[in-house]
C-alpha positions in Angstrom: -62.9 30.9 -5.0 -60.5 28.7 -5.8 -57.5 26.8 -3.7 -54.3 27.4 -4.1 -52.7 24.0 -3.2 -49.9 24.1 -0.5 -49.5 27.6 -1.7 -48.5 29.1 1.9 -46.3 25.8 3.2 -43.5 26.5 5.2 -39.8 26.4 4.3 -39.4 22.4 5.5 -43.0 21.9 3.5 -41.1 23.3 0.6 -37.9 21.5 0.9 -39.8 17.9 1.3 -39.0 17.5 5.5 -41.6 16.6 7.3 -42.5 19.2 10.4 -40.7 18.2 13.3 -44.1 17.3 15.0 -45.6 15.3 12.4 -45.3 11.5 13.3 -44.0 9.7 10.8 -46.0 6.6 10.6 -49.0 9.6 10.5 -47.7 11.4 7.6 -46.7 7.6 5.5 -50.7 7.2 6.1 -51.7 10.3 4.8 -49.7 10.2 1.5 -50.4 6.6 0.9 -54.1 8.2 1.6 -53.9 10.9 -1.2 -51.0 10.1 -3.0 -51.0 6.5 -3.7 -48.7 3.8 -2.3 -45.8 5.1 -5.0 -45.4 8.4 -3.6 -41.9 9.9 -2.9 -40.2 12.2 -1.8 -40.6 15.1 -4.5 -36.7 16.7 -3.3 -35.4 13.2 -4.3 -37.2 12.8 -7.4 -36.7 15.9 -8.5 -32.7 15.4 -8.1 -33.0 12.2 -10.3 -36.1 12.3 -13.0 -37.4 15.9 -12.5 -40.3 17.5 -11.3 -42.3 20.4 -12.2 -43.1 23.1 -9.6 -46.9 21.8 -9.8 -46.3 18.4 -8.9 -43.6 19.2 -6.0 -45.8 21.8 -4.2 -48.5 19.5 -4.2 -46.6 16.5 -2.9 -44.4 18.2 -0.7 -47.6 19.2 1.3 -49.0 16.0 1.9 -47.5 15.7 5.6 -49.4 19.0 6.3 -52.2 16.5 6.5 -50.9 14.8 9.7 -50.4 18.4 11.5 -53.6 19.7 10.5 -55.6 16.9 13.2 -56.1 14.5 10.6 -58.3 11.3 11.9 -59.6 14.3 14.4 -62.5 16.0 14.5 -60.7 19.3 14.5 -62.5 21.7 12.9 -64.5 19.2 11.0 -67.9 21.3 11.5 -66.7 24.0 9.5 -66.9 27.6 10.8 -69.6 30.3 11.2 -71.9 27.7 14.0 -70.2 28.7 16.6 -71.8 26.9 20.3 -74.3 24.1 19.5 -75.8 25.7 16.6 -75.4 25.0 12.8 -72.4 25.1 11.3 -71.9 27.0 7.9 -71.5 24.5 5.0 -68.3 24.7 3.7 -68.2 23.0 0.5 -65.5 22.0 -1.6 -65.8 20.5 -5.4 -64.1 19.7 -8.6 -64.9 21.2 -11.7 -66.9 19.0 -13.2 -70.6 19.0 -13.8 -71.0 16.1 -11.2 -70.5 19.1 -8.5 -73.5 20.9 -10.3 -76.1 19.8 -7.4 -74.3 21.7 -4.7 -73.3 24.4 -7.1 -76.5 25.2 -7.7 -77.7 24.9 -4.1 -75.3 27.9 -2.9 -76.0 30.0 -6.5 -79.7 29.5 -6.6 -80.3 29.8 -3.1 -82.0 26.2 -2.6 -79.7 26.0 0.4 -80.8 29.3 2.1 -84.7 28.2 1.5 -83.8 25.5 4.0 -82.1 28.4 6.4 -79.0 26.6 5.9 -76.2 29.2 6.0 -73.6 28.0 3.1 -70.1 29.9 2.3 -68.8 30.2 -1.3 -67.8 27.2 -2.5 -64.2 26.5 -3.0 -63.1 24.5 -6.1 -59.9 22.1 -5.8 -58.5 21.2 -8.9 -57.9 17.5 -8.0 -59.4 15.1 -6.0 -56.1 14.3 -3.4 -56.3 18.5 -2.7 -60.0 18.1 -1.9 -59.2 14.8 0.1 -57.0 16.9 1.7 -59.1 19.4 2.9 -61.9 17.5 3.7 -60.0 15.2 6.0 -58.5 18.9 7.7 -61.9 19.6 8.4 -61.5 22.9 6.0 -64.5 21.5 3.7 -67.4 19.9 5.4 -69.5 19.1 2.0 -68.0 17.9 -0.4 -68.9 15.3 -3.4 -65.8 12.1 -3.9 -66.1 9.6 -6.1 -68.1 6.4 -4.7 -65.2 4.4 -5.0 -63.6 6.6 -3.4 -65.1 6.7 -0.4 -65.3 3.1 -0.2 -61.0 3.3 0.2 -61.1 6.5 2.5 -63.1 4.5 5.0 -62.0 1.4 5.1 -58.5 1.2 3.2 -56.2 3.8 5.3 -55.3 4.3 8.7 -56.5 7.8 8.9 -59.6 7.1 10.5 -61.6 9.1 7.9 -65.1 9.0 9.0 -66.3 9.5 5.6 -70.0 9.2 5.4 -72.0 9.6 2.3 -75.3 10.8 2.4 -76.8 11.5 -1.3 -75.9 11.0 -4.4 -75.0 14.0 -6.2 -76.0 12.8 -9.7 -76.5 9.6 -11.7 -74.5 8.9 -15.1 -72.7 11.7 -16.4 -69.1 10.0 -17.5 -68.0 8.6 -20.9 -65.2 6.7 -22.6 -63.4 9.3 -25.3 -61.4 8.4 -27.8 -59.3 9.1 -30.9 -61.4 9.4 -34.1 -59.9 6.5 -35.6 -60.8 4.2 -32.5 -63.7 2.0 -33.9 -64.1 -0.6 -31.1 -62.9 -1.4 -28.0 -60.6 -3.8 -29.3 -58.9 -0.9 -30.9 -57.3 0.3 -27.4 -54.8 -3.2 -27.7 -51.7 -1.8 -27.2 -52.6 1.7 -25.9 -53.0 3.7 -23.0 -56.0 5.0 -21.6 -56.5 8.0 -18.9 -58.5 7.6 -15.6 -59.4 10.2 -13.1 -58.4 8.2 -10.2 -58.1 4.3 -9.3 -60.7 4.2 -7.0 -63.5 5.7 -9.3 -66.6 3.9 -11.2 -64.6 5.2 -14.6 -61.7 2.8 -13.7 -63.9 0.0 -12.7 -66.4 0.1 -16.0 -62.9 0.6 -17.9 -62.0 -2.5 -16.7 -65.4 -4.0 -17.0 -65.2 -3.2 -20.3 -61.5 -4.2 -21.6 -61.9 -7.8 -20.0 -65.2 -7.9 -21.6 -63.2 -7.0 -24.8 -60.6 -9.6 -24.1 -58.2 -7.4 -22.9 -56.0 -6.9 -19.9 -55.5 -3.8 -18.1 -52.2 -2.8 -16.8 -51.0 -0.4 -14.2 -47.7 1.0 -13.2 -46.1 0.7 -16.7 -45.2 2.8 -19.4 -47.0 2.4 -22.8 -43.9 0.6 -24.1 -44.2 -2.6 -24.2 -47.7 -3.0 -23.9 -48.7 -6.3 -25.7 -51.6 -5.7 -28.1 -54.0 -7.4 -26.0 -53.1 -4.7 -23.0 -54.0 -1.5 -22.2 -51.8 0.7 -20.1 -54.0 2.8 -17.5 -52.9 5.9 -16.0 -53.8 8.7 -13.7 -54.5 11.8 -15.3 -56.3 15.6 -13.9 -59.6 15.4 -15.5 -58.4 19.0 -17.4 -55.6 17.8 -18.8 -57.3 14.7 -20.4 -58.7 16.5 -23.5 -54.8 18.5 -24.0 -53.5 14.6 -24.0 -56.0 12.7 -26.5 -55.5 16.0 -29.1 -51.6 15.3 -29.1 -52.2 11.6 -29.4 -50.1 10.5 -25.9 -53.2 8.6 -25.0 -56.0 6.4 -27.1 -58.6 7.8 -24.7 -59.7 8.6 -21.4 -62.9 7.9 -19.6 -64.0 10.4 -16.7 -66.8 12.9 -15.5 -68.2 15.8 -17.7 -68.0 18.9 -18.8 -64.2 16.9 -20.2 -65.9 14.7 -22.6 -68.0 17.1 -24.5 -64.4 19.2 -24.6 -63.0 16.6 -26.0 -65.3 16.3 -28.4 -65.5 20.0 -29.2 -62.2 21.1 -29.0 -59.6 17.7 -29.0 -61.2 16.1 -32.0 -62.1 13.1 -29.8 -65.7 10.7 -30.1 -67.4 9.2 -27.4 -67.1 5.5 -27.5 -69.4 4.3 -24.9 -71.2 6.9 -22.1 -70.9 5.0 -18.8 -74.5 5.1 -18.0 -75.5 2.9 -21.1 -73.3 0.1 -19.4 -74.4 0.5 -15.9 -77.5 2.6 -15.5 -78.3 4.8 -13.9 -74.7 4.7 -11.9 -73.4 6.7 -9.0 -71.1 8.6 -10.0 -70.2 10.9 -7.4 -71.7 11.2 -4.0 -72.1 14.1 -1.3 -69.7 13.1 1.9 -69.5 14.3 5.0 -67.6 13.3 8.4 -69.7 10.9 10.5 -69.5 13.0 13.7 -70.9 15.9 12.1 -74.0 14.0 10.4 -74.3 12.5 14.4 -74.2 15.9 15.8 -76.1 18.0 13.7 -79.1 15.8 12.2 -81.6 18.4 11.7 -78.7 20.3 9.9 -77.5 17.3 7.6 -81.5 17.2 6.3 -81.5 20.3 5.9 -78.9 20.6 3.9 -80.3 17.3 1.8 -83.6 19.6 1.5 -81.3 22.0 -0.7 -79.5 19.2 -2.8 -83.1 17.8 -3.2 -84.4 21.1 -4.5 -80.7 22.1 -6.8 -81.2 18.9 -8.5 -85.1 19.1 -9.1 -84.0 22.8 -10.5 -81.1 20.6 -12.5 -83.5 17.8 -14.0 -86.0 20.8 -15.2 -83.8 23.8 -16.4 -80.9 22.4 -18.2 -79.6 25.2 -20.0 -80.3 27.4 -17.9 -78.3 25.8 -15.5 -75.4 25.8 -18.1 -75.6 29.6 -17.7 -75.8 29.9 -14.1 -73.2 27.4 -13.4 -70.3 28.6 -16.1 -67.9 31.4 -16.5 -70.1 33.5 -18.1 -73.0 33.1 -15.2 -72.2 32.8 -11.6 -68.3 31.4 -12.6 -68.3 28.4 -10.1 -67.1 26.4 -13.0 -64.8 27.7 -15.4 -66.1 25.9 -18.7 -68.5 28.4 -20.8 -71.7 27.7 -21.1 -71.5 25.4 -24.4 -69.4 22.1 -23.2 -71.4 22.3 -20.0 -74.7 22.8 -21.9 -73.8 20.0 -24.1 -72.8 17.9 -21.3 -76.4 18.4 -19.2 -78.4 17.7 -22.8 -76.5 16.2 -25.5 -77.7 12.6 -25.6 -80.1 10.4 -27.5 -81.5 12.8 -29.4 -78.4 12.9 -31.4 -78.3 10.0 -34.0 -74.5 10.0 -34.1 -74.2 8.3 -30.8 -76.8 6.0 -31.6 -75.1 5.1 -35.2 -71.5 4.8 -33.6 -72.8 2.2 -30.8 -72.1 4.8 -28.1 -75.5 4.6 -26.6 -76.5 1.2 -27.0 -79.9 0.5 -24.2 -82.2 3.1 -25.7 -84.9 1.8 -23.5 -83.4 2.6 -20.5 -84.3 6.3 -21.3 -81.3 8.0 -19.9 -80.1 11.3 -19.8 -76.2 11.6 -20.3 -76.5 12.8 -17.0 -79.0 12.4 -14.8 -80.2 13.5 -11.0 -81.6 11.2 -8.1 -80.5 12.0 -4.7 -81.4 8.4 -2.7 -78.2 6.0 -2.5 -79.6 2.2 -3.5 -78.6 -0.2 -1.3 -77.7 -2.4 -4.2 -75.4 0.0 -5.9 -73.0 0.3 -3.2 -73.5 -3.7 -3.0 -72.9 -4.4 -6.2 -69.6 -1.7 -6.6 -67.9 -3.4 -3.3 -68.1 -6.7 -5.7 -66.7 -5.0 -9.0 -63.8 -3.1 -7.0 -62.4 -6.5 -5.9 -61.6 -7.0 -9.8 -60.2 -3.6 -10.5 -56.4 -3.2 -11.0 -55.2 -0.5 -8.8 -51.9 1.0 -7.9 -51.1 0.5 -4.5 -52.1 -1.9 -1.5 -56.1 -3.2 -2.0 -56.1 -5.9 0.2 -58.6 -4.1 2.6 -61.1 -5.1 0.1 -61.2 -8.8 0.5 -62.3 -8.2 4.1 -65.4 -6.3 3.2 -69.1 -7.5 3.3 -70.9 -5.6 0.8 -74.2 -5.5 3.1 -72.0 -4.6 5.6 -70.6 -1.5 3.6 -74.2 -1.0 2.7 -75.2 -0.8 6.4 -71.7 1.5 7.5 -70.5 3.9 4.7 -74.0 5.6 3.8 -76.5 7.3 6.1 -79.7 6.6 4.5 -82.7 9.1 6.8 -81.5 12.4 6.1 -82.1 11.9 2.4 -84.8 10.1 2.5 -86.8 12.4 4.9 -85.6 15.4 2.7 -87.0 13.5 -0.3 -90.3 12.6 1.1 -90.5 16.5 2.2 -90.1 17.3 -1.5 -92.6 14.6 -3.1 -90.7 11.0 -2.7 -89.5 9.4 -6.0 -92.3 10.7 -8.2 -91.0 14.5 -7.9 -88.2 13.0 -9.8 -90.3 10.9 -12.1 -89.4 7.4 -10.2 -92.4 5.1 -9.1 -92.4 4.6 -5.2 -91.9 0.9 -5.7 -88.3 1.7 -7.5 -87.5 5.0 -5.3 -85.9 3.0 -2.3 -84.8 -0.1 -3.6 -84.0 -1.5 -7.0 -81.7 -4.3 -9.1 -78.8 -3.2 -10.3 -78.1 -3.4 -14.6 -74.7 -4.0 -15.9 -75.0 -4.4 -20.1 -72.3 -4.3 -22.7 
């Protein structure tokens, strides 16, 4: 099913007032949560620049937040438990193939083998809507980006609770580009796309372009960009591949199924996948809301059980999985079958990307996306260090005052995981010595 964003808001939603109940400091929080520090009133901005009946529904119902028991834990078990027993998963996900673990635990039924009783999922169509609902307590799984959930704990005053619990998938996120972008030095003077500030895509961007002797900038239009800048900006992951093909933008990294459109269908080229910089990378990660993994901890495994099993299915049946997952299967995504097929397989067996420079670290033995469910220590570690030097809009000041043991220790909820891997095999069912399944070094190459 999917959401339709702030579609039943009430008159004063519509006109851009705040519900008379809705404290304002509350409501400031919660769009500076999901909108970004620059949000404003959509009535006013729509008087003076414009705005397009997408943008002002969805900003318009930001407050709704606040009068839905944000920072609660209203309704943040999800329905169908009733009493002390187990809640019914409610997931929520983006389309993208990062989502395809818990996809293909409600639509192969690796959920239900662990008598975990899971609704349809409901697909948001950006990642403040899903914020959104998850913080409403209308979603109780749900994958965010690991940066992401980094800033939803520690960098508002909503009192989120996010805690992750798995990784939904390694890898799986590229740097596309216009055909006629050779290097990296290339994107001087342009303007690249990002999903979101706080995502890995903005922070090995950034990596990258410094690397590269460039400096990102944010909150500018592309004019004006000196050659040794690139302008960053935040763009829905579906209308990345629309931009690049009428040249607005030089490229755009992000999650797939978008990059294997682009290359199909927005005559765009991978320069670099993600995972050949940092390997074996979270991307995103499954979440849910601390009480709930505290309350129900039999649940929360069993529910890891099923992500276990969706991405052994994942790893072994690739194609398959294309089928099941796309319109023309069980329709959870809305890509067909070939961008999403090319997106779980299309990797270093194809010389092009070896030739261009785009996979680099053949050793490493990646897929272009892979699936491990345990969340390293040192990954979370070593992305609290690299957000520090990502460029963000907004305030990030909340990041100097974080120990990255510390958010090592806090954000992540390591037993359910493990105990649901060790059920399943430990690290070898997924091809990873024991020695390497719980702990590792992290490896950053260019």
């Amino acid at each position: 099913m999917t959401r339709d964003s702030h579609a039943d808001r009430g008159d004063a939603d519509r006109d851009g007032v705040e519900p008379d109940d809705v404290d304002p400091d509350v409501a400031a929080s919660a769009r500076r949560l999901v909108g970004g520090s620059g949000w404003r009133n959509p009535s006013a901005k729509a008087r003076t620049e414009g705005l397009s009946r997408r943008e002002f529904m969805k900003e318009s119902g930001l407050a709704s937040l606040a009068a839905a028991g944000v920072g609660s834990t209203a309704g943040c078990f999800g329905g169908g438990g009733g009493g002390d027993g187990p809640p019914t998963a409610e997931i929520g996900y983006l389309p993208i193939t990062d989502a395809a673990p818990l996809l293909a635990g409600y639509a192969n039924d690796h959920f239900a083998d662990h008598d975990v009783d899971a609704a349809e999922p409901t697909l948001f169509r950006g990642w403040s809507d899903l914020a959104e609902a998850f913080l409403a307590g209308e979603v109780n799984v749900a994958h965010f980006l690991m940066p992401m959930t980094v800033w939803m704990r520690y960098g508002n005053q909503l009192d989120a609770n996010a805690k992750v619990v798995a990784w939904d998938h390694t890898d799986g996120s590229a740097l596309t580009v216009q055909p006629d972008v050779e290097s990296w030095d290339d994107l001087g003077g342009g303007t690249v796309a990002v999903p979101f500030w706080y995502s890995i895509h903005n922070v090995i961007l950034q990596m990258g372009l410094r690397e590269h002797g460039l400096t990102p900038r944010t909150g500018s239009s592309a004019d004006g960009v000196a050659d040794d800048e690139v302008n960053l900006v935040v763009t829905p992951p579906p209308d990345m591949p629309a931009a690049l093909n009428n040249g607005s933008i030089e490229g755009y990294i992000v999650a797939e199924p978008f990059n294997a459109i682009g290359e199909l269908e927005a005559d765009g080229k991978i320069l670099r996948f993600t995972g050949d910089v940092w390997r074996e990378h979270a991307c995103c990660v499954v979440v849910m809301r601390e009480e709930l993994v505290e309350a129900q901890p039999e649940w929360t495994t069993d529910v890891m059980s099923g992500l276990v099993d969706a991405q052994r299915y994942l790893r072994e049946n690739r194609s398959e999985a294309a089928q099941l997952l796309s319109s023309a299967g069980s329709g959870l995504l809305p890509q067909g079958p070939e961008p999403i097929d090319r997106a779980l397989t299309h990797y270093d067996e194809h010389e092009p990307y070896l030739e261009s420079g785009a996979i680099q670290n053949t050793e490493w033995e990646s897929d272009r996306i892979g699936f491990y469910p345990f969340p390293y220590r040192s990954y979370t570690e070593e992305l609290v260090r690299r957000m520090r030097e990502t460029r963000v809009e907004g305030e990030d000041a909340f990041l100097d005052d974080l120990t990255p043991a510390e958010v090592a220790d806090d954000l992540v909820a390591y037993d359910p995981v493990r105990t649901a891997l060790e059920e399943a095999g430990g690290p070898p069912a997924f091809d990873i010595s024991e020695d390497d399944g719980y702990e590792r070094q992290e490896t950053i190459r260019f």
